[in-house]
Structure formats: structure tokens, C-alpha cells
N, C-alpha and C positions, 0 to 999 in steps of 0.2 A: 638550198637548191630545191624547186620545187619537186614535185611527183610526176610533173607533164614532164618537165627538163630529162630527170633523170632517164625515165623511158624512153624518150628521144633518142638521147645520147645510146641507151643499150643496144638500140636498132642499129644505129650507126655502127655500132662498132662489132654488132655481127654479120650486119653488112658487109664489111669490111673484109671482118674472115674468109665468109662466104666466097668472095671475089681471091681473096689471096689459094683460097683452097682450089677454086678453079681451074687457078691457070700452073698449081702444081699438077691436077687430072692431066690439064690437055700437055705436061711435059710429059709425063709417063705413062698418057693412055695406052700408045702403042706396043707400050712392050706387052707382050702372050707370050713368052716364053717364061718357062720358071726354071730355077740352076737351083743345083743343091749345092756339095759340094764345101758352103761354105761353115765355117764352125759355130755353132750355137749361141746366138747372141745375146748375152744378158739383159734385161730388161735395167732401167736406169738406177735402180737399187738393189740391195738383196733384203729387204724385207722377207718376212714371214709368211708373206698370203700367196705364197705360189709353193705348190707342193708339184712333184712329178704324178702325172696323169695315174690314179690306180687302178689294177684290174680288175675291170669289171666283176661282177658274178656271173657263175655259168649258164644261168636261167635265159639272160637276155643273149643274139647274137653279138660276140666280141668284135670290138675293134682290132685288128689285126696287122701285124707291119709297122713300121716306122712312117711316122704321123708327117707328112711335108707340107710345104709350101701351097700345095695346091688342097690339101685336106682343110688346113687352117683358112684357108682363102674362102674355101666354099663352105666350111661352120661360118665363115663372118655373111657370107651372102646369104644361108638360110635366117639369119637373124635378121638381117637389111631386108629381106622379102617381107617380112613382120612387119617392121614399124613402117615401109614405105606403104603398108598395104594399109593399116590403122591408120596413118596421116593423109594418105587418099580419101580414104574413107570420107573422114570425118573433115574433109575441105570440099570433097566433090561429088560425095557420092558414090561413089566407083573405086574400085582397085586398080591398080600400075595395068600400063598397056598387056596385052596379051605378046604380042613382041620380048617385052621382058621376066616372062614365065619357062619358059622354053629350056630342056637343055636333059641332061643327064639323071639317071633315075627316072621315078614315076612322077610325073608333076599330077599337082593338084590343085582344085578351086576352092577359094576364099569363104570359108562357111559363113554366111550372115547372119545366119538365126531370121525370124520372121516374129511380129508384135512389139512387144515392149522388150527391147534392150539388141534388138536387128540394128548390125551395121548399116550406117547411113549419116547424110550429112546435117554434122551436126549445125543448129540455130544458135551460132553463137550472138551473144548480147554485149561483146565489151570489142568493141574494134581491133584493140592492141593484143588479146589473144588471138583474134582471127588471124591477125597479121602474123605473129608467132607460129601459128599453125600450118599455115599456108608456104612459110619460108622453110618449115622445119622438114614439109611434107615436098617440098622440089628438094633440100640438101638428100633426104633418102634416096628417093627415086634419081638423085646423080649418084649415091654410091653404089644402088644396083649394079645401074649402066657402067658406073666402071668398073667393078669388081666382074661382071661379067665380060668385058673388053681385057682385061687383064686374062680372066682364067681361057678365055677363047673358047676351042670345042672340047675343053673341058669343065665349063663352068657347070654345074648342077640347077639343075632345075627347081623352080619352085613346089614346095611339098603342100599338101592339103593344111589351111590353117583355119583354126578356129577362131575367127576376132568377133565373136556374138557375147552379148550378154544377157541372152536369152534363155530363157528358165529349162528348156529343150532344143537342142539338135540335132541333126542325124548328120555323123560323118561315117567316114570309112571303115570304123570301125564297130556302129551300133550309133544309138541314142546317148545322147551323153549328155551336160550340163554345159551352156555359152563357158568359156573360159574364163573370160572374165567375173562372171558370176561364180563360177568354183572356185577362183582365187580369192575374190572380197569373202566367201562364204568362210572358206577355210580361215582367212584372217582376223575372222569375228566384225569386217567392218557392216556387212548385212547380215541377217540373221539367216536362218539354217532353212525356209522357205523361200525367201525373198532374192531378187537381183539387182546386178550392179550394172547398171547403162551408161558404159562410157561417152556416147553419142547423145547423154540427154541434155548434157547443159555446161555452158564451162567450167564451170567448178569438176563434173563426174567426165569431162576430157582430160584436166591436166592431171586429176588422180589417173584414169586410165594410160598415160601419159608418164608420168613415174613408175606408175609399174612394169611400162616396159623399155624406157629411156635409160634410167637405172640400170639395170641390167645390160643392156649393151655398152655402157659405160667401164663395167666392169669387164665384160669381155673383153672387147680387145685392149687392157690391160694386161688381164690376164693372158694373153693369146699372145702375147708380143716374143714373149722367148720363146715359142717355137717357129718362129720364121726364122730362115736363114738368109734367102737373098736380099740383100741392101735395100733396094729400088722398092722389095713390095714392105718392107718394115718401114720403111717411110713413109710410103703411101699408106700403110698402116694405123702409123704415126698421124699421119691426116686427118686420117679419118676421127682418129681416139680423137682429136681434137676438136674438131665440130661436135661431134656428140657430146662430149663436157659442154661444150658451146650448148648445146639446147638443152642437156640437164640443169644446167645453170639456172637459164630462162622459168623454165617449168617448177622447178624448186624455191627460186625466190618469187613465182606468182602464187605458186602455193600461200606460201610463209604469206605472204601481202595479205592474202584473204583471208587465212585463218586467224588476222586483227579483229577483224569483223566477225569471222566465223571460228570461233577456237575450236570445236569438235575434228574441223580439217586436220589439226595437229596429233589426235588422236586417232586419226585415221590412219591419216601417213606412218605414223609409230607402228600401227596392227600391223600396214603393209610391210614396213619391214622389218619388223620381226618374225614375220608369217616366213618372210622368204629369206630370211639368216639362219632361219630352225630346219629349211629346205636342203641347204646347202654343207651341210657339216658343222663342226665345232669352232672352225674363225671364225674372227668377225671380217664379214662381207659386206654388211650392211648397215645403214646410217638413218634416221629421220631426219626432218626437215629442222627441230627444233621446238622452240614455242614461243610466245607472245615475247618470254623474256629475253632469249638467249637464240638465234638463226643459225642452222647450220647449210648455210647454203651449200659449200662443198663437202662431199664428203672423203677424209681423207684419212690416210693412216698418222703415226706419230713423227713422221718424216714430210709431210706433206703431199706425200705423192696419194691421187685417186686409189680406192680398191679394185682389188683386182682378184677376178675368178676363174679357177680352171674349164675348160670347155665342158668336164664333166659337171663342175659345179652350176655351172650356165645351164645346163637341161635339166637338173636337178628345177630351177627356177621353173624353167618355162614347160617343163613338162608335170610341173606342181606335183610334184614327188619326192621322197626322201632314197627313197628304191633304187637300185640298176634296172631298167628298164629302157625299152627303143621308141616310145612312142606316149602319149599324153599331152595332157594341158594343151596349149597353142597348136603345137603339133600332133594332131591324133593321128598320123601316119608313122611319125615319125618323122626327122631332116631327112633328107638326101647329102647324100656323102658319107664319106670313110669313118666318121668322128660325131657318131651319132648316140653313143651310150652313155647314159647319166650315170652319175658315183653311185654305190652305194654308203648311205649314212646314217 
């Protein structure tokens, strides 16, 4: 089968998803109501990669109270604010409507950074990433919209994010390093002056793109056994689904070009090891492979995807080993109740 064939067919049949995920949204957009009440649902296995949430250290403010439905919902939407606002980005220029920023906590605007490595859209060169890119940046911006239709007037508001990979910028907290550049920095993929511009080319989109597709993959995973109500664990469910669905895409385009380009494979490797040293002592995280041997999905010894606790999840994206409220992506911090990273 040829290489035109094959990609054909991979559209198709995310297409496909795409369409079937849809018209589960428009069954259960309406519900806003969340129920507790019901008994804590095991995730499809008992694997080893889910530990119960630990307590914090006393440095940072605690998460407090028993973690619900609506906690869990708005950790997944501070995440979906992320990759919808990077795949905006880098298709159009612009971040998700201001319509869908709005809500609970302090909301915050998208730092872009300015010069080399300033969000923006990116010039892609191969059609069939555009296309990837494009499709993957409407599935986000549909789970905002329903993740926020679901939590109603209590859905959380978007927090101040850093998607720059610009050598300096100013968030709310001070001067600080694009996020993206302190990540590649920290992972040894650029060196300890230099930045990482996800916006510059396709090849520094789909790394920019693992770095943060991966990890949402893993969350709600991870996240899955602390929902109780049916209706949102499915829709849950959903969701985990398409995002494997574009992990998929992004991992085996990787792998494709690191034929041509083998250092891609030693990239990929830095990144995740960078962010499995983040995250405790499991193994959370996977590379892509190499020329010999693809690991497109990455899974444990059962075949199910990893999966990360919401602490281990900020551990990631707030690029810390620490208990702390606020870093990396988030230099404010999430909004909502489930906002402290492990200590590790």
C-alpha cells in the first residue's frame, strides 16, 4: 500500500471518529447538572499507574475537601484551554473565541511572547499536517464548548497561559522563560541559551504537539476514577478517545520523519524523559521509538494508554518536580479546586 493510500485512509477514519464523537456531544451536551452520590468507578484495569492523590506539602495552598465531578471536569478544561489555544494558534493566528474564556476564578490572556519563538501561525510546508492540525484544533475547541456547557455556571475560567517560546516574557508573575523553551531547555533538546519555536516549522509543531498532546492523554486516564456520575465518565471516555486519536496522528508523523531525520527520535526520547523525571518514579512516559522498532502507542503491559494523577499532570505542565500552584504553562496557576502538583 502506498504512503498517499495510507494517509488517505488515516483521515478517513478520523473523520470518522470525529463525526461519531459529535453526535455523542450533541446527546449529552445538555446535561449541567453533576450528582455525586454514586460509588467510585474503577478505571478499566487495576494496573499500577494510579496512586490516590498525595498530600500536598504545606508550602503551597492545599487542595481541600473531597475532589468531585465538577473539580475533575474543570482540571480537564484548564488542560483543553491549552491545547485549544496552541492549535489556534498555530492554524490561525489567534486564540479560542473570548466567548469561551470566561467563567470562574481569575481568567487570563494567552502569553505569546514577541520575536522569535511568539505564538503565531504557523507556515506549514506538507498539506497533510495542515490538515492534521486544523482538524485537531476544531476537536479542542469542541471540548472546551462542551466541557464548559456540561459544567454550566460553574465551569472555570481560563487561566493566564504561557504558549511562547520566546527567550523572555512577562506574565503575572514576573519575566520568566516562553514555556516552551524552558521545557526543550530543561530536556537538553536546545541548549541552556537557545529556544524552541513551536510555531517555526512542522517538524518544531508536532514536537511542540507531543509535548502537550501526550500529556493530556494521559490525564484523563488518569482522571477517569475520580468521576462518579455515569454520563460525564463517558463523555470522559470521549474525550480520552479522540485525543489518543491525535496522539496517534502526531507520534506516527513524528516517527515518519525521523526516517529522514533520526535526531527527531532523540528529541522525542529527551522529551520524555524530561517529563517522566517530572512526574515521580512510574513509568508515565514513552518515546516514539526509532528507525528500527515505532512505538506509536504508548501503553502499559496490559495494553491500556498511561495514565497520570492530576498531581502528576501539573508536575508536567508546571515543569516542576515540587508541590507548587503555579508554573511552566500555567504561570498563574489552573483555576479550580485541584490545582497542586505532587511533590517528587
Amino acid at each position: 500500500m502506498s504512503n498517499e493510500t495510507s494517509l488517505i485512509e488515516m483521515i478517513e477514519r478520523v473523520e470518522h471518529q470525529r463525526s461519531a464523537r459529535r453526535s455523542f456531544m450533541r446527546l449529552c451536551g445538555g446535561a449541567a447538572v453533576m450528582t455525586g452520590g454514586l460509588s467510585l468507578l474503577a478505571a478499566c484495569d487495576e494496573d499500577n499507574d494510579f496512586t490516590p492523590a498525595p498530600a500536598p506539602s504545606p508550602t503551597p495552598t492545599p487542595t481541600t475537601g473531597t475532589v468531585t465531578d465538577v473539580d475533575v471536569l474543570n482540571f480537564a478544561l484548564q488542560l483543553e484551554y491549552l491545547e485549544a489555544n496552541y492549535y489556534s494558534y498555530a492554524t490561525t493566528g489567534q486564540g479560542i473565541a473570548g466567548g469561551l474564556q470566561t467563567g470562574t476564578g481569575t481568567q487570563g490572556a494567552v502569553i505569546t511572547g514577541s520575536g522569535a519563538g511568539a505564538a503565531r501561525q504557523v507556515t506549514f510546508t506538507d498539506p497533510i499536517i495542515a490538515q492534521y492540525a486544523r482538524e485537531i484544533a476544531a476537536d479542542e475547541v469542541a471540548h472546551v464548548t462542551f466541557l464548559r456547557t456540561a459544567l454550566g455556571a460553574s465551569a472555570a475560567a481560563q487561566a493566564s497561559l504561557n504558549l511562547s517560546g520566546s527567550a523572555s516574557v512577562t506574565t503575572p508573575g514576573g519575566t520568566a522563560v516562553g514555556a516552551f523553551t524552558a521545557a526543550a531547555r530543561a530536556a537538553g533538546v536546545v541548549g541552556a541559551s537557545d529556544i524552541f519555536d513551536p510555531f517555526a516549522s512542522d517538524e518544531n509543531f508536532l514536537i511542540g504537539s507531543y509535548l502537550l498532546t501526550d500529556v493530556g492523554v494521559s490525564a484523563y486516564r488518569g482522571a477517569a476514577r475520580l468521576i462518579s456520575n455515569k454520563t460525564f465518565l463517558e463523555a470522559a471516555a470521549g474525550i480520552l478517545a479522540t485525543e489518543s486519536y491525535h496522539d496517534g496522528v502526531i507520534r506516527s508523523s513524528l516517527w515518519q520523519r525521523g526516517l529522514a531525520a533520526p535526531t527527531i527520535y532523540t528529541r522525542i526520547k529527551q522529551i520524555s524523559d524530561a517529563r517522566d523525571g517530572l512526574d515521580g518514579a512510574s513509568d508515565t512516559d514513552q518515546d516514539i521509538g526509532d528507525a528500527t522498532t515505532a512505538n506509536l502507542v504508548p501503553t502499559n503491559n496490559n495494553g491500556f494508554v498511561l495514565g497520570r494523577t492530576p498531581q502528576q499532570v501539573l508536575n508536567v505542565v508546571y515543569l516542576t518536580r515540587t508541590a507548587v500552584n503555579a508554573g511552566g504553562f500555567f504561570p498563574a496557576g489552573i483555576n479550580g479546586n485541584v490545582r497542586t502538583s505532587g511533590a517528587n
